[in-house]
C-alpha positions in Angstrom: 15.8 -20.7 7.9 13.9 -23.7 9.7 16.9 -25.7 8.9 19.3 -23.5 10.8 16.6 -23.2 13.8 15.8 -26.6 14.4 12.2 -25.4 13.7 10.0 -28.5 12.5 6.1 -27.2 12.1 5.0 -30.0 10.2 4.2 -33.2 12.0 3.0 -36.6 10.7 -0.6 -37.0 12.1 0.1 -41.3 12.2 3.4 -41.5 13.4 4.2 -37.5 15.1 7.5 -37.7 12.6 8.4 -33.8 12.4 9.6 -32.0 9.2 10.7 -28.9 8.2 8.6 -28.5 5.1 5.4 -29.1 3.9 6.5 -31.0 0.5 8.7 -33.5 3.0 5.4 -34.3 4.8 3.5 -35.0 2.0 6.4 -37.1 0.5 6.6 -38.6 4.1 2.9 -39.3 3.7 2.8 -41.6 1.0 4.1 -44.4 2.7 0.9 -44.9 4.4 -0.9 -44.9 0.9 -1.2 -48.3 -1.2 -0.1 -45.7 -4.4 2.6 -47.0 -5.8 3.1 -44.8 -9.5 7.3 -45.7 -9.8 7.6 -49.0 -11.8 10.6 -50.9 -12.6 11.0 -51.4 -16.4 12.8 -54.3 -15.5 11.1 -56.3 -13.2 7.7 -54.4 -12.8 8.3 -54.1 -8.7 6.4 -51.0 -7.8 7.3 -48.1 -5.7 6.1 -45.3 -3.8 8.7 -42.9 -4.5 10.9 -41.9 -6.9 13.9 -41.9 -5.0 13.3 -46.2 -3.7 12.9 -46.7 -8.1 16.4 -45.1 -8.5 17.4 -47.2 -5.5 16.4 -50.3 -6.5 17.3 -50.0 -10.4 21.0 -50.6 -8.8 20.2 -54.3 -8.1 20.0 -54.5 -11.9 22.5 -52.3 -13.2 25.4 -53.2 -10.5 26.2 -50.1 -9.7 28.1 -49.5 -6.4 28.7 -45.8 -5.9 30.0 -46.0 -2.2 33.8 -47.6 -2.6 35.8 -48.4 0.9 38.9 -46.7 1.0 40.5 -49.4 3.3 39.6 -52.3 1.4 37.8 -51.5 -1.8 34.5 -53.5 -1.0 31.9 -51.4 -2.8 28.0 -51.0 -1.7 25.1 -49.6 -3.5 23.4 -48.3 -0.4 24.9 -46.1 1.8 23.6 -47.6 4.9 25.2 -51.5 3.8 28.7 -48.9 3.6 28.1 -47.5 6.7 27.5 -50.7 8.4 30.7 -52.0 6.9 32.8 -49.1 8.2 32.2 -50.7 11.8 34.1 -53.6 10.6 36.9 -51.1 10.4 36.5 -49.6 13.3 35.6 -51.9 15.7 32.2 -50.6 16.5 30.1 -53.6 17.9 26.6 -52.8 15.6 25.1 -54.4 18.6 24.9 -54.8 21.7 25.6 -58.8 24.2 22.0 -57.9 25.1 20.5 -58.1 21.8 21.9 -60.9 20.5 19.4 -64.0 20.3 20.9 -67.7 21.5 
């Protein structure tokens, strides 16, 4: 039901980040550990969570699950995707102001 509400009891005690459950806090909390129990078969990088391993393992296998529908360029991140769509739409990712001369 918190996730209907809004509700967010749990709260980072480093960084204040809010969460609605308990097991996302103490997943959250592990990036502030030097732990690190996902390895790469491949090239041994290590990982925090299991989620960055799976992540990462598509550097090495290629895959590209998020296609473009206007022009077929493919991205195995949904944030490099999402970035591309602006290319498409003419969003400006940033702003005059931010750019560096």
């Amino acid at each position: 039901m918190k996730v209907h509400t809004g509700e967010k009891p749990y709260e980072c005690e480093i960084c204040s980040n809010p969460f609605t459950m308990r097991c996302h806090l103490n997943t959250h909390m592990k990036c502030y550990s030097s732990e690190k129990p996902y390895k790469c078969e491949i090239c041994s990088k290590m990982f925090t969570r299991e989620s960055d391993l799976k992540m990462h393992m598509r550097i090495h296998t290629g895959e590209t699950p998020y296609k473009c529908e206007i022009c077929s360029e493919q991205f195995g991140r949904l944030s490099g995707f999402n970035y591309h769509m602006k290319v498409h739409t003419g969003e400006k990712p940033y702003t005059s102001d931010m750019l560096l001369y």
